[in-house]
N, C-alpha and C positions, 0 to 999 in steps of 0.2 A: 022898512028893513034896511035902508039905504041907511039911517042913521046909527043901525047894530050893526052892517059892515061895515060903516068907519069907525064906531066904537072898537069893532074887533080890529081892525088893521092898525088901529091908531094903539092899540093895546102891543098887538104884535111887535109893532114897532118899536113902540117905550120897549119891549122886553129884549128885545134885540140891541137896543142900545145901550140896556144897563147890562147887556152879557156881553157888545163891544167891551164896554166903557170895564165891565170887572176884567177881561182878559189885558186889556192894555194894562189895569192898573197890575196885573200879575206879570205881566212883562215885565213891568215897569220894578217891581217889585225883587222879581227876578235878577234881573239887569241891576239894579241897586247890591244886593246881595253879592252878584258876582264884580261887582267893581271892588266891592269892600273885602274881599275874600282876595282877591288881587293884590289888592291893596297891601291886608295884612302880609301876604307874603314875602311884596319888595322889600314891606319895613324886616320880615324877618330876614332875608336874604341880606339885609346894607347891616344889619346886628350880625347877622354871622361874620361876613367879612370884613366888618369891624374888629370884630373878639379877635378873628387869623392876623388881620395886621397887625395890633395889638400884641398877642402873641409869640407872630415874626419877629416885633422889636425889642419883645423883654426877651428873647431866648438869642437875638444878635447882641444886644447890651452886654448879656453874660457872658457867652464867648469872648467879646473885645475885653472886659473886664479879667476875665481868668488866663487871655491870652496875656495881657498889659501886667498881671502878677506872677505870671509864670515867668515872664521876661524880666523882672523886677527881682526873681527871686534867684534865676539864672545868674544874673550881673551882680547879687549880694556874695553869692555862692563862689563865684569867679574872683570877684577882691577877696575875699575870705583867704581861698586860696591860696592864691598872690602874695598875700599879707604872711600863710604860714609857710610858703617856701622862702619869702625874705626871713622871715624870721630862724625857720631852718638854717638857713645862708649864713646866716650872721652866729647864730649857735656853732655853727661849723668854725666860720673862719677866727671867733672867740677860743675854741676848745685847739685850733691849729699854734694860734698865738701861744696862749698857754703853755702847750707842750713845748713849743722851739723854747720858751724863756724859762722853762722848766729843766732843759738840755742845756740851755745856756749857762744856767747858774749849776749845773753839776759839773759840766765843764772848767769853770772858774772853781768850784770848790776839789776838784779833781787836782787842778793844776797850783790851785794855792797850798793845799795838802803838801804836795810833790814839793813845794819853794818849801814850804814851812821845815820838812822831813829834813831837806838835804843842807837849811841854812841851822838848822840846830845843830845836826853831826859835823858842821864846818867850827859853831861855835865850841860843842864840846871838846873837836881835838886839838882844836887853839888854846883850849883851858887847859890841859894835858901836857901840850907842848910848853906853855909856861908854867906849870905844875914842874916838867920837868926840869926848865931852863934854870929858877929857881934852886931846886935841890941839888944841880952840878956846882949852881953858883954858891951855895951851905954846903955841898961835901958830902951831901945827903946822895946822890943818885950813883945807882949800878954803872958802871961804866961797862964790861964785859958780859952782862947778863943773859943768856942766847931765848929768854923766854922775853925778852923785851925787844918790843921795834920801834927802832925811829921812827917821828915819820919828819918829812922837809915838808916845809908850807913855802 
């Protein structure tokens, strides 16, 4: 009997060693799974905070960008300006010019009129006066006439 109770113990034993040796390997197993489950989740968490930095930098690109066209478009907007108050400016002091040379020459044609008027009536009565000088000197002129005037030059 001695050799059926080692048979049996020796049986026991293998069986306890293959229910050690299966729980280790389900630890083991275990323990695997949860390293790899770990695992995936730093890779998920360095991908997430990948994609935000990522993110961060395309949505600061665009701000610097729309900031740098906004200013761009400021400073167009500004000479633009500039360019149509000069140009106002100069439409002004053009339309200023104009009118003084436009006074000026009615001025001169004001005051040439005025010579012109008063040296013709100088010449007509000098034609007159010798008209008349003339007709004393033929025998032709009124001498007593009260509808006729001298005139002295």
């Amino acid at each position: 009997m001695a050799s059926h109770n080692q048979s049996y113990r020796a049986g026991e034993t293998m069986g306890r060693t293959e229910e050690k040796g299966n729980q280790m390997m389900g630890n083991l197993g275990e323990t695997a799974q949860a390293a790899k489950d770990k695992a995936q989740q730093t890779a998920q968490a360095a991908k997430d905070k990948t994609q935000q930095t990522a993110q961060a930098a395309k949505d600061k690109t665009q701000q610097t960008a729309q900031a740098a066209k906004d200013k761009t478009q400021q400073s167009t907007q500004s000479g633009q300006g500039r360019a149509q108050e000069m140009t106002g400016q100069a439409k002004e002091k053009a339309s200023e010019m104009g009118q003084s040379t436009k006074e000026s020459a009615q001025s001169g044609k004001d005051n040439t009129g005025g010579f012109l008027q008063q040296t013709g009536e100088k010449v007509k009565d000098m034609a007159q006066g010798a008209t008349e000088a003339v007709k004393q000197t033929l025998g032709m002129g009124q001498k007593d006439d009260p509808t006729h005037q001298r005139r002295d030059y």
